[in-house]
N, C-alpha and C positions, 0 to 999 in steps of 0.2 A: 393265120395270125391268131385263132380264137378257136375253142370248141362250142361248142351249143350244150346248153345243161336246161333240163326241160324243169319248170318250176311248177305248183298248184299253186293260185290265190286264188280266195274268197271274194266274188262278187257280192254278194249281199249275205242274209239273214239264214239263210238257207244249207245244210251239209250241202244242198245239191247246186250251190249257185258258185261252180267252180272253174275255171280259165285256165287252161296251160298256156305256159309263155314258153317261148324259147328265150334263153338268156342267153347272149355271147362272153363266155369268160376268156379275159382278156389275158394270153400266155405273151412273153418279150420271144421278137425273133432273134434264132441263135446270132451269134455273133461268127463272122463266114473267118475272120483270122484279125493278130495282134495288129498289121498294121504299122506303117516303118514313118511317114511322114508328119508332120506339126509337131506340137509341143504339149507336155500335159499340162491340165490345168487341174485347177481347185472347182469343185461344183456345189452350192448350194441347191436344194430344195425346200418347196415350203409343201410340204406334208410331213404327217407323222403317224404313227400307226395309233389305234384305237380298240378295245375292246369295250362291245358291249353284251349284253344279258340276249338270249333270245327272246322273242317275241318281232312286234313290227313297229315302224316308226310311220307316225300319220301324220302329212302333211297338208296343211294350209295355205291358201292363197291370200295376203294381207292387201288391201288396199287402204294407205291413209290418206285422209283429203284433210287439208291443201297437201299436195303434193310439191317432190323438190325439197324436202327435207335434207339435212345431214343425217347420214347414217347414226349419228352419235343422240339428235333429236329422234330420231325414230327410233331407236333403241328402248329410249326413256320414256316414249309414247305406249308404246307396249308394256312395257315393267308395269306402270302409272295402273293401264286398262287392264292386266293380271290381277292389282292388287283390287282394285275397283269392281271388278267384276268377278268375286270370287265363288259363286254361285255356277258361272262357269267352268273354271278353273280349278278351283277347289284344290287341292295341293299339288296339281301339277305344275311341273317347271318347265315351261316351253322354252326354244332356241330359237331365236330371231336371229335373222341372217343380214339387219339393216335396212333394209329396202322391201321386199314385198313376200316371203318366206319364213312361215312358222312351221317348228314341226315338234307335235310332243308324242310321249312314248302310247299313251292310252288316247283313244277318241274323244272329244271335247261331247260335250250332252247336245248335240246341237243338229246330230243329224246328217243329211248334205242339202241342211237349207244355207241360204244367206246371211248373214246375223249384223246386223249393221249397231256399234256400239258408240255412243258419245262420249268420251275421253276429254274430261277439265270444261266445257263447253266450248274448247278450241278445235280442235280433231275427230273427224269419223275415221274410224276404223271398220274397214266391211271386213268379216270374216268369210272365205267361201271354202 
């Protein structure tokens, strides 16, 4: 279904703090023939193709409390704690995914500590 394509990441600070992964790249299996029976149909999909720049994309784990927000208030909760905490941030433009998933192009100054941030005096935001 797949080949394996052997990758390097960088575990730390180090040239020498490096990891092979196997990664399964995902090939479609052939199609065995046309097929005589049903009807065709109309297909959407919700993807679309993308290009970006090389380098890596670093992701974050968000937790905000009180939890059970709308996606649409979490959204806003974030943007708010970007612009408020720009010391962090600093011109990056993170992708918030709604719910509990940030990820921006360059490393946040933060390390792999915890960063727990006050957003409006309503909201924590932990960053991990």
């Amino acid at each position: 279904m797949g080949n394996l394509v052997q990758t390097a990441v960088t575990t730390g600070d180090s040239v020498n703090d490096v990891n092979i992964l196997n990664i399964a790249v995902f090939s479609c299996p052939r199609r065995p023939n046309l097929g005589r029976e049903g009807r065709p149909i109309g297909l959407r999909a919700n993807h679309f193709q993308i290009s970006m720049p090389r380098g890596f994309v670093h992701h974050y784990d968000i937790n905000i409390q009180p939890d059970k927000c709308p996606r649409k208030v979490n959204r806003e909760i974030i943007e708010t704690m970007v612009h408020a905490y720009s010391k962090i941030f600093g011109t990056l433009k993170p992708v918030f995914d709604g719910r509990n998933n940030l990820y921006t192009r360059d490393p946040l100054p933060i390390g792999n500590d915890r960063v727990e941030l006050e957003v409006e005096y309503l909201f924590l935001c932990t960053v991990l």
